[in-house]
C-alpha positions as CSV (number, residue, x, y, z in Angstrom):
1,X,-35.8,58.3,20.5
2,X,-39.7,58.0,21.8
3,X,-40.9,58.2,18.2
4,X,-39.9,55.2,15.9
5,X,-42.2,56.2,12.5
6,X,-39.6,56.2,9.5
7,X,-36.7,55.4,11.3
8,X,-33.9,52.8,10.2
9,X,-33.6,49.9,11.6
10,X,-30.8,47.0,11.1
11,X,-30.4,44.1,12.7
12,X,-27.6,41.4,12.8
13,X,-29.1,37.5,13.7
14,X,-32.2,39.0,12.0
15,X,-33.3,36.0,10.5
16,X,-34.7,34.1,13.5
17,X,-35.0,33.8,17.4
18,X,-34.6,37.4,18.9
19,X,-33.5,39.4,15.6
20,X,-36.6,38.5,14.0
21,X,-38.9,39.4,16.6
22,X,-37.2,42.8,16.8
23,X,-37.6,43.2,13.1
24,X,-41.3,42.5,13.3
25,X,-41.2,45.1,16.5
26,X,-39.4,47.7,14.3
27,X,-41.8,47.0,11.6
28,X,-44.8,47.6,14.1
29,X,-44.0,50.9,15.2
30,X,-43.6,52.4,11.8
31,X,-39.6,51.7,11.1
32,X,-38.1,50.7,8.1
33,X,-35.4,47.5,8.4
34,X,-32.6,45.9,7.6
35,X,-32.1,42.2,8.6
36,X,-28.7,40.6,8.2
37,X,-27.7,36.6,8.6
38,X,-25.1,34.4,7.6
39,X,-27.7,31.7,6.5
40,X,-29.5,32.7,3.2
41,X,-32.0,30.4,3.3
42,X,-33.5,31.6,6.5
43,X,-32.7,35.0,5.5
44,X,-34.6,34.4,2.9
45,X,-37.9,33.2,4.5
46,X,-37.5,35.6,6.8
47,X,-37.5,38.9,4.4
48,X,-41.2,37.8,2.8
49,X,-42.4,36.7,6.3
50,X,-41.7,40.7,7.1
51,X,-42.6,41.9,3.9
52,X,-45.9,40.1,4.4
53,X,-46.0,41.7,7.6
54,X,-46.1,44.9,5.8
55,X,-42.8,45.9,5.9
56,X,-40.3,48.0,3.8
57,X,-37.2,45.6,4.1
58,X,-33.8,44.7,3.1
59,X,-32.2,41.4,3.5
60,X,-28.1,41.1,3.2
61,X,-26.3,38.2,3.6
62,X,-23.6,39.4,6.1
63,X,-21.3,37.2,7.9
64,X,-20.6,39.7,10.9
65,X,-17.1,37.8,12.2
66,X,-15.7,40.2,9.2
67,X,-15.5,43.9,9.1
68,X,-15.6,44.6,5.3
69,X,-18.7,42.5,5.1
70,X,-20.5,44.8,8.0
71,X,-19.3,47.8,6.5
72,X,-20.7,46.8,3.4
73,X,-24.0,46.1,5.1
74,X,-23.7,49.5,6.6
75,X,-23.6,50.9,3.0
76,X,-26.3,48.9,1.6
77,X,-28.3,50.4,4.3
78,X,-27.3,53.7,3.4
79,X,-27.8,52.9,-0.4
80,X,-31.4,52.4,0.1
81,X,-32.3,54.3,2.9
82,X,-30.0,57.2,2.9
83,X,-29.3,57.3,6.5
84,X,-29.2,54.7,10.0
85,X,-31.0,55.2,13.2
86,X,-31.2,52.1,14.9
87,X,-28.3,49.3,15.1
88,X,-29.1,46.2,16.6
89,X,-25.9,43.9,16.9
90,X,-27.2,40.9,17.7
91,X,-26.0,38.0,16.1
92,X,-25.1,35.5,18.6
93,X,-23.9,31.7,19.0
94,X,-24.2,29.2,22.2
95,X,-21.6,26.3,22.6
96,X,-21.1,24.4,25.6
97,X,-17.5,23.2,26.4
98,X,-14.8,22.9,28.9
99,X,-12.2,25.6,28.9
100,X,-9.7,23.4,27.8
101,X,-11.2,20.9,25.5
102,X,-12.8,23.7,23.2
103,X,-10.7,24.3,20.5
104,X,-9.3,27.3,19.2
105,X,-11.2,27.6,16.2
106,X,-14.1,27.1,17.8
107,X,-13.5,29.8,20.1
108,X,-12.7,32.0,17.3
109,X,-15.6,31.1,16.2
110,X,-17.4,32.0,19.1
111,X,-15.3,35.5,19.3
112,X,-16.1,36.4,16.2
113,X,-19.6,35.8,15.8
114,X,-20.7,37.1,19.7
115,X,-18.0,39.9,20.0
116,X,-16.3,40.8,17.4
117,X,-19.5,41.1,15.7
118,X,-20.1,44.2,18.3
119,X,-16.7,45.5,17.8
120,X,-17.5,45.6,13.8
121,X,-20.8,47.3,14.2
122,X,-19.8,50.0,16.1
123,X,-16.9,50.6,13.7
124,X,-19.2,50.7,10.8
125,X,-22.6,52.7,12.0
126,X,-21.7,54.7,14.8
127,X,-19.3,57.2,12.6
128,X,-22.1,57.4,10.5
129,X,-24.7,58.1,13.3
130,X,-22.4,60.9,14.8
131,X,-22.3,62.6,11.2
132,X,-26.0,61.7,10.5
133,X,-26.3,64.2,13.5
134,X,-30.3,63.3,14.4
135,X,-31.7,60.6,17.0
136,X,-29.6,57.1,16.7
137,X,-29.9,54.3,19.4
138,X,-26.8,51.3,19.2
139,X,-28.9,48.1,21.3
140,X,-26.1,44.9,21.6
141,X,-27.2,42.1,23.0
142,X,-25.4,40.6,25.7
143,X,-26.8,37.6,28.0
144,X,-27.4,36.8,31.5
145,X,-24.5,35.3,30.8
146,X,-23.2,38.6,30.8
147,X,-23.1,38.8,34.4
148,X,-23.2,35.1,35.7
149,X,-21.2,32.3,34.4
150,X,-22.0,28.9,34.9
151,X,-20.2,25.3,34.4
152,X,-19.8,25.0,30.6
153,X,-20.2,28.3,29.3
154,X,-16.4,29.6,28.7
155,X,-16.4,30.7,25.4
156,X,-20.0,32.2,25.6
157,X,-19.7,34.0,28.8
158,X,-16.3,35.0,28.5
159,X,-17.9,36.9,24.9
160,X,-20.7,37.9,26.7
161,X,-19.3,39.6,29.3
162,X,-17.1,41.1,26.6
163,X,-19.8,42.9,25.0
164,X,-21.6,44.2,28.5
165,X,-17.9,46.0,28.8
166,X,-17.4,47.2,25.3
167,X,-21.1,48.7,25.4
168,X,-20.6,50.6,28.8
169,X,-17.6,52.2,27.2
170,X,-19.8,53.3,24.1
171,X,-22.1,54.5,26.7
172,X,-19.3,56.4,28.6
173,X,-16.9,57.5,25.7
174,X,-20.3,59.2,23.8
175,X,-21.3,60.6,27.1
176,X,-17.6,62.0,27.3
177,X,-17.5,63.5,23.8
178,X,-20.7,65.1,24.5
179,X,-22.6,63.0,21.6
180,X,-26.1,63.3,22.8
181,X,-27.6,61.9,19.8
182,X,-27.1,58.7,20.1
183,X,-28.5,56.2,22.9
184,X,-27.0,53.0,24.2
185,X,-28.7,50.0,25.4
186,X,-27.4,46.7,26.5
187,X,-29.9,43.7,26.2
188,X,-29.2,40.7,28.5
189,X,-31.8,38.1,28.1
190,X,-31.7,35.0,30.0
191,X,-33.9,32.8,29.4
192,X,-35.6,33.8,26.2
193,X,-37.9,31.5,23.5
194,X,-34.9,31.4,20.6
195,X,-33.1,29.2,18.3
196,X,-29.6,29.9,19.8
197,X,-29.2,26.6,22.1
198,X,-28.4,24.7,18.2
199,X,-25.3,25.5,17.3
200,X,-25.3,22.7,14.3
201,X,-27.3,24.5,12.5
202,X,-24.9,27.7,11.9
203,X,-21.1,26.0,12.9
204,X,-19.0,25.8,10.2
205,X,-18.5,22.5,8.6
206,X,-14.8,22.1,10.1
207,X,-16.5,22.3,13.2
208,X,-19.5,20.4,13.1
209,X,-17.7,16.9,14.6
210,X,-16.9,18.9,17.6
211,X,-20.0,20.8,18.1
212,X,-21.6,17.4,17.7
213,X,-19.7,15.7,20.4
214,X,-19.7,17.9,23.4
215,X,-22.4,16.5,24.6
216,X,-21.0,13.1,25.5
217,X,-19.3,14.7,28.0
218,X,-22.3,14.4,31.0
219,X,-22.3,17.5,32.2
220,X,-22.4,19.2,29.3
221,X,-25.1,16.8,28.5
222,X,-27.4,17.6,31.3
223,X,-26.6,21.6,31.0
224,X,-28.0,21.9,27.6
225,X,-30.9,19.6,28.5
226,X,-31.4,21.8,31.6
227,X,-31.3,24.9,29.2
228,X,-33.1,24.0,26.4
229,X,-36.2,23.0,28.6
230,X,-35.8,26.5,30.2
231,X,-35.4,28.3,26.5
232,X,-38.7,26.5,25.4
233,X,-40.5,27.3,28.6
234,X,-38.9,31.1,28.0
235,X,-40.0,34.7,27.5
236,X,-41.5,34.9,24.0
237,X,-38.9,36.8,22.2
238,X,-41.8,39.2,21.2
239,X,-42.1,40.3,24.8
240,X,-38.7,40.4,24.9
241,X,-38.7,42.7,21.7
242,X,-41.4,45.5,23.3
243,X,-39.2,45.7,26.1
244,X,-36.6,46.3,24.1
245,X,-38.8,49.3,22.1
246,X,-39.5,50.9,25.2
247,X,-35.7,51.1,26.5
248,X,-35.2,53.0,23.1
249,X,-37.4,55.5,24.3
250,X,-36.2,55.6,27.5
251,X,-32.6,55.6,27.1
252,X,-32.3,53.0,29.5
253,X,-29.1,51.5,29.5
254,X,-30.2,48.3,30.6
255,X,-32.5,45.3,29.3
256,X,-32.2,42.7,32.0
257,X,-35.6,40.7,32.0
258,X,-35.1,37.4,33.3
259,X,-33.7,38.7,36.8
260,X,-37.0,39.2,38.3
261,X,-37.4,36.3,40.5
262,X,-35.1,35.8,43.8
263,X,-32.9,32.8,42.6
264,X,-31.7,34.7,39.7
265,X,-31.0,38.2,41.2
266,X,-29.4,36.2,44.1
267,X,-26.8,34.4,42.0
268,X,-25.9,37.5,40.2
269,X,-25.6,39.4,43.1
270,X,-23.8,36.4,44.6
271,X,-20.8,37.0,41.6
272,X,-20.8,40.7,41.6
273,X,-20.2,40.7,45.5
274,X,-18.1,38.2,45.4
275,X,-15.7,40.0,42.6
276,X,-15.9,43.1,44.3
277,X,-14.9,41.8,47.6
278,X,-12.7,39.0,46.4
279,X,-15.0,36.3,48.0
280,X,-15.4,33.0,46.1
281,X,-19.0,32.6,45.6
282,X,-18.8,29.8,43.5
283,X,-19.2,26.6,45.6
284,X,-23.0,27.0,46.6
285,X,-24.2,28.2,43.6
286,X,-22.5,25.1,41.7
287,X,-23.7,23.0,43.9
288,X,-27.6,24.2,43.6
289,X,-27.1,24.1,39.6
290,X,-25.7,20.8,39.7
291,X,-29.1,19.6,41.5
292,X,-31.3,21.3,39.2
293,X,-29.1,19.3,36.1
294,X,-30.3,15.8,38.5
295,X,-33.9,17.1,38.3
296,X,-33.7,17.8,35.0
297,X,-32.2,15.0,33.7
């Protein structure tokens, strides 16, 4: 898909951060969108800020843990633009937490909104897209944390590195079936200018005392400090959005933009070797992001 005039675009987490920049990128190149969010206030703000923009848009209040809600979202699309081409699943949450002080509700929380989320929009568009029959593209967005983990990040990576798997089998299982019509791409920001690093702000209230108090645990403490001052000094989520465009049009598979510089591609090389070769790679690389949390701090 090289030519994006007309087509359908939805997108889950469309309200703010990344979604919305890929709205206002759909919206550029001539596509007509769908933005979805659990917030409706946001949701809200963020359908006349597009319509403003020019565009021809539909907002849905979706909360994308829940596969009758998606589906219905995939039928309002449908319902007003008779057809889907693009499918952006890519709602997301960040929590920090140890593995075994995080709650199970908040990691179904965390599972729901990050993976499941996936699961649900591939259920719900891609049958659709196969009997649509014309040029469809399904972009999910995974992380860095997609192929790195780091102290702190069980529940995100472990989601994360759910949804690089699930979209390579997409990718293979079309490929199999001989469905040339549709495109996959896998996004995996890292550090990227976005809302995501507040969890308060879209936790459920049963979970708000415990989002609110993982960071007196230190480490935790330091982590998100050392993230959120990388987040802010980020890749502006529109750059992040034309890079995305262009991987439509290429049928790349892979979005991986904050793996440029040595330290990065090092430490994900670092994990991959060491899986594949059942090496621990672990103890240096902790140590080195344990003295970037000091400088941070």
């Amino acid at each position: 898909m090289d030519r994006f005039n007309d087509k359908v675009a939805v997108i889950t987490g469309g309200a703010s951060g990344i979604g919305l920049a890929l709205a206002h990128g759909a919206i550029q190149r001539g596509a007509k969108v769908v933005i979805a969010d659990i917030r409706v206030e946001p949701l809200t703000q963020a359908l006349a800020e597009l319509r403003d923009a020019g565009g021809d848009v539909l907002a849905v209040r979706t909360d994308v843990s829940k596969f009758e809600e998606v589906e219905a979202l995939a039928q309002a699309t449908v319902e007003r633009f008779s057809k889907v081409n693009m499918m952006f699943n890519n709602a997301g949450v960040f929590a920090s937490g140890l593995t075994w002080e995080t709650s199970v509700e908040e990691y179904d929380w965390v599972i729901g909104v990050n993976l499941k989320s996936v699961i649900n929009g591939i259920k719900a568009f891609v049958p659709r897209m196969i009997a649509q029959g014309d040029d469809c593209h399904v972009i999910n967005t995974s992380s860095g944390a997609g192929i790195t983990v780091n102290p702190g990040f069980s529940s995100y990576s472990m989601t994360k590195h759910g949804v690089v798997a699930l979209s390579e089998a997409l990718y293979l299982d079309l490929s199999a079936e001989q469905i040339d019509t549709i495109g996959v791409t896998i996004v995996m920001p890292g550090v990227v200018q976005s809302k995501i690093m507040f969890p308060e702000k879209t936790g459920p209230d049963t979970l708000q005392t415990e989002l609110q108090g993982r960071l007196k645990n230190p480490t935790l403490k330091a982590l998100e400090q050392f993230m959120r001052q990388s987040v802010d000094a980020g890749l502006p989520a529109s750059a992040l959005s034309d890079m995305v465009f262009e991987a439509i049009a290429k049928r790349d598979l892979y979005v991986l933009p904050n793996f440029t510089d040595e330290a990065s591609q090092a430490q994900a090389q670092a994990i991959a070797m060491g899986r594949c070769s059942a090496t621990n790679p672990y103890p240096p690389l902790l140590a080195g992001l344990l003295e970037a949390f000091k400088a941070a701090g």
